[in-house]
N, C-alpha and C positions, 0 to 999 in steps of 0.2 A: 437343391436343384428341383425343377420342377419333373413331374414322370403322372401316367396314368396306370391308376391300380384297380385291378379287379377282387372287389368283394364279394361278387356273389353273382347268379343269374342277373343281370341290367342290370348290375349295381359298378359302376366306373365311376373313380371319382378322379379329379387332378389337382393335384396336393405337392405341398412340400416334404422333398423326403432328404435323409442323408447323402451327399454323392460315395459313388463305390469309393476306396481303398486297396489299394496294394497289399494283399494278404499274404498272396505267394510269389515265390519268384518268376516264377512264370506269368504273372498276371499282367496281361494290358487293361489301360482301362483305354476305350474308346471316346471320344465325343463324338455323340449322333450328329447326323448331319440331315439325314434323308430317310424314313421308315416308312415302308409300304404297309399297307390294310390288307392282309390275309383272306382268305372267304374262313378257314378255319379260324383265328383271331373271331367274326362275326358271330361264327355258330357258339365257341367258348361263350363268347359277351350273352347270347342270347337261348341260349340250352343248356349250356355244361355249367358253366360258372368256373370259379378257380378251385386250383385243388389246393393253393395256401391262400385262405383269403387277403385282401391287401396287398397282392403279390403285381407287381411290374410287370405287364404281357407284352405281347409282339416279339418278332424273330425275324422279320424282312429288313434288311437297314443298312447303309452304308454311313463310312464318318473317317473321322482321323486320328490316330495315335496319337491321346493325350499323355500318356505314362504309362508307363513300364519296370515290368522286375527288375531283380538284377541278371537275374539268371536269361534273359531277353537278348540275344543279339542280332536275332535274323530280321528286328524291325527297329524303326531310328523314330524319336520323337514328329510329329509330322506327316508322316505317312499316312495316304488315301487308302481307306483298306475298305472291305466288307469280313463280316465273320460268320463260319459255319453254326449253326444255332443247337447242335445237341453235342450229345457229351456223354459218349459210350464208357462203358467202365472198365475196357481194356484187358478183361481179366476173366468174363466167361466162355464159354466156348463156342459161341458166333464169333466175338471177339477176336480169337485165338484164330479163327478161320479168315480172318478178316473182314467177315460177316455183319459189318457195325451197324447196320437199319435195326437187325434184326437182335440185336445186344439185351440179355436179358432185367438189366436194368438202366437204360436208355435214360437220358435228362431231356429236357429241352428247355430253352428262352421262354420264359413267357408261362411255364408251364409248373416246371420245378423248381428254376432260376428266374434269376429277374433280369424281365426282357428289354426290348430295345424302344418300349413307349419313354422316351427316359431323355434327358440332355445327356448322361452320361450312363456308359454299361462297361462292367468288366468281366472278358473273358478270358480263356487262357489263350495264351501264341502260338498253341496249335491251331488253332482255331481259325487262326486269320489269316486274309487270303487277301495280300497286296492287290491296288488294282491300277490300271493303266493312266497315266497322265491323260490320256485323250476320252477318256470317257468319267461323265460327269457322274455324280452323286444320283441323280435319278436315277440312269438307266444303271449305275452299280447294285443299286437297292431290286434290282429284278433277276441276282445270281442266284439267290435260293432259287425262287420256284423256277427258273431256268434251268439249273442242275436237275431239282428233282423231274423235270421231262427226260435231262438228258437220261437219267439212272432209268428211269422206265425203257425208253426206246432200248438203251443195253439189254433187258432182259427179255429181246425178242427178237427175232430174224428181220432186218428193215432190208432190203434190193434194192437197187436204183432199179424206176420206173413201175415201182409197187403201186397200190393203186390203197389211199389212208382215207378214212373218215374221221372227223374229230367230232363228238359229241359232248357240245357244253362249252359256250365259247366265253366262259370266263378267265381271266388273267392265265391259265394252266393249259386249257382249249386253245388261245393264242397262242400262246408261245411255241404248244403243240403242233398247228400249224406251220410256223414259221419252220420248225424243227425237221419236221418231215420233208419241207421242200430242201434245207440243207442234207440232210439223208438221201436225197435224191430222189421222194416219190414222183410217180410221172404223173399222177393227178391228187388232187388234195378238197375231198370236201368236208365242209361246216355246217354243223348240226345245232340249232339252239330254237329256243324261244323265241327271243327279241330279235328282232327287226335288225335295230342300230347295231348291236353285237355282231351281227352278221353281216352286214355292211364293214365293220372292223376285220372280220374276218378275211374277206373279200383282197381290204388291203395289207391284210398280213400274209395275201399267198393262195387264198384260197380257190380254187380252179371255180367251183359253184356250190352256193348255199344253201340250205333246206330250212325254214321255218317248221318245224315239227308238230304248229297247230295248226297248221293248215291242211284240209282233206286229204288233199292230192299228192302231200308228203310221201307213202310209201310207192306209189305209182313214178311219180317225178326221179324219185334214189333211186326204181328198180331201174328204168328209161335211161338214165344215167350213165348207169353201169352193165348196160344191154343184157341188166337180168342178171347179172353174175354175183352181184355184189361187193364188196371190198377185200383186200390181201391182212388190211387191218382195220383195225376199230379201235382207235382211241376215246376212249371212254372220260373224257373230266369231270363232267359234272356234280357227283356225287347223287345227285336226285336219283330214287327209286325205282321211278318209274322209266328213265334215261339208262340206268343202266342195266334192265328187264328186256329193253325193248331193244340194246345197241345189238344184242345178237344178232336179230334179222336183217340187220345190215352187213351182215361179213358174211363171203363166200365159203363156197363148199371150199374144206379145211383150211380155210382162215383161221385169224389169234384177235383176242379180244384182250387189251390190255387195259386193266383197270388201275387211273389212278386218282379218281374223283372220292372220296371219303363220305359213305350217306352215314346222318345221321339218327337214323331209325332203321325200322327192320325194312328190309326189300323179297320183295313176293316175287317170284315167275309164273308168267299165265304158262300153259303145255306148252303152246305154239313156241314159246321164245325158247324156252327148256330145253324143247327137244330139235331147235337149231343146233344148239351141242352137241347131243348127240350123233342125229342123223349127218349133218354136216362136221362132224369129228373138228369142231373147235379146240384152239387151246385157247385154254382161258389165263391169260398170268395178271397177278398182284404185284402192283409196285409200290413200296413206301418210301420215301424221303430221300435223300442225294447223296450218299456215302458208299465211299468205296477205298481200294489201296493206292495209295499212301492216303491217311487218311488227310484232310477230308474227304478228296476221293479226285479225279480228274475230270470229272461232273463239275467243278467250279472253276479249274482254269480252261475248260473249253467254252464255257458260254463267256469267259471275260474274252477270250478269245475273237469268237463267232462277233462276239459284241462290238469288239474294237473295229473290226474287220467290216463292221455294217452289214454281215449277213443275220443279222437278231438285232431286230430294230422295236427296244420296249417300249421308245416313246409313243408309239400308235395306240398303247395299251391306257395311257394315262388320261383317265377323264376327271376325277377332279383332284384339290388341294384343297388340305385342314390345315390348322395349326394346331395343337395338342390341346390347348385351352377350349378349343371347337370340339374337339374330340365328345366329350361324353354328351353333348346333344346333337351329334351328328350317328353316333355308333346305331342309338333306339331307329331310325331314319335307314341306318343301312339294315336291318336287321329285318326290319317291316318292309323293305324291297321298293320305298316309299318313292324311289328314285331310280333310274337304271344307271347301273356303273359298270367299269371293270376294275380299273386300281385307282383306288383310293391314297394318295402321299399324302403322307403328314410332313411337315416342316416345320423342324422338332426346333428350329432358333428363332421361329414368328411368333 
């Protein structure tokens, strides 16, 4: 089967490899159907590289039940499914708490295992997470980073007619939006660079936009918010400088939820600092979409929200690869040569 493997910093190659095997009884293997482009996937291709090289990346992806254990009965040959992408080890004491983000030895697709760049992947039947006849393979491939918003918003106070900022309206920033207006905020702004992204934004919910290079930025947000500033601060971006500066956008004792991943060091000027402080911010970390029963209820509420048409990811999707396109489009994502938000592969073109 064909799959793309990462060797090394910008080294993706697309190669013929073995397809998975039935090892344990519990194993499905999947055939991909549909695998989303990660912003993390980008920064590994382009900073980190793999930690096995040669190894099968990606972890967004919808598909259908090619085989199965013996030991498998809660899924049938067939089956539309998506899969959770890590793979706690059950057995430490985050674990034991139920604590699985936070699991002292933690796997993930892509990362430990070999991921969903792939015509086929096998993982275990815990992992998978049937999904609705009415919703298609695209918008299936958007329950990861769907879930991991939902896990964020859980670990903070959301009110109906709270008042959200989203900062960083990549694939995580959307969804965010759309998320908050199901939470019930009473107003919802969008924080980004780009123009277009923001215009996306707009139609995933968002009340009014900010272009953050533009002078009049903090004047326009305080104006906004008649000087008060926000209840929350959705943070996605990961950028350094985005998440320095999301402080001064959240009200006296506001929460600033971080779940954008920078990949460098981030500095605070005083002024953004001592927003903390003086205005007694909580600050909380969110990682990944796991919770009890695992994988967690973070994935059947966005299949959910999904079917229902209140999470709409198609708004999200601006372009299509096919995996053989993959390694001279990733260098292209990576130089920003393009503006995007999700990037689908269409792993049978």
């Amino acid at each position: 089967m064909k799959a793309l493997n990462l060797y090394g910093r910008q080294d993706v190659r697309y190669e013929d490899v073995p397809p998975p095997e039935i090892e344990h009884d519990d194993d499905v293997i999947i055939q991909v159907k549909t695998a989303g482009v990660c912003g993390s996937d980008i920064s590994r291709f382009g900073k980190i590289g793999s930690y096995n090289p040669g190894l099968t990346w990606g972890h967004e992806f919808a598909g259908v039940v090619a085989k199965k254990g013996h030991a498998v009965s809660s899924l049938n040959i067939g089956d539309r499914v998506v899969a959770c992408p890590c793979f706690p080890c059950f057995h430490c004491e985050y674990c034991q708490r139920a604590q699985y983000s936070k699991c002292a030895d933690l796997q993930v697709l892509g990362g430990h295992r070999k991921g969903a760049f792939a015509e086929y992947i096998s993982v275990p039947a815990a992992n998978v997470v049937p999904i609705p006849d009415e919703l298609d393979f695209d918008a299936a491939s958007f329950v990861e980073p769907s879930a991991v918003v939902v896990h964020g918003l859980d670990r903070v106070t959301v009110k109906p007619g709270m008042t959200v900022a989203v900062v960083g309206c990549g694939t995580i920033g959307q969804l965010a939006v759309q998320w908050a207006r199901i939470y019930g905020a009473g107003k919802v702004y969008a924080c980004d660079t780009a123009q277009d992204k923001l215009e996306v934004a707009s139609r995933a919910g968002a009340d009014k936009t900010f272009n953050v290079t533009d002078a009049e930025f903090e004047r326009e947000f305080s104006a906004a918010t008649a000087g008060k500033g926000v209840d929350l601060v959705i943070e996605s971006s990961g950028n350094a400088a985005g998440i320095a500066s999301c402080m001064n956008l959240a009200g006296k004792g506001g929460t600033v939820l971080l779940l954008g991943i920078p990949y460098g060091d981030v500095a605070f000027d005083r002024t953004s600092f001592e927003k903390i402080i003086r205005n007694e911010l909580t600050v909380r970390g969110s990682w990944n979409s796991l919770s009890a029963p695992f994988p967690g209820r973070e994935w059947q509420t966005s299949l959910d929200y999904m079917r229902k048409g209140g999470l709409d990811p198609a708004l999200l999707i601006t372009h299509r690869i096919t995996l053989e396109q993959a390694p001279d489009i990733f260098p292209q994502l990576y130089q920003r040569q393009f503006s995007f938000i999700k990037v689908l592969i269409d792993i049978n073109k």
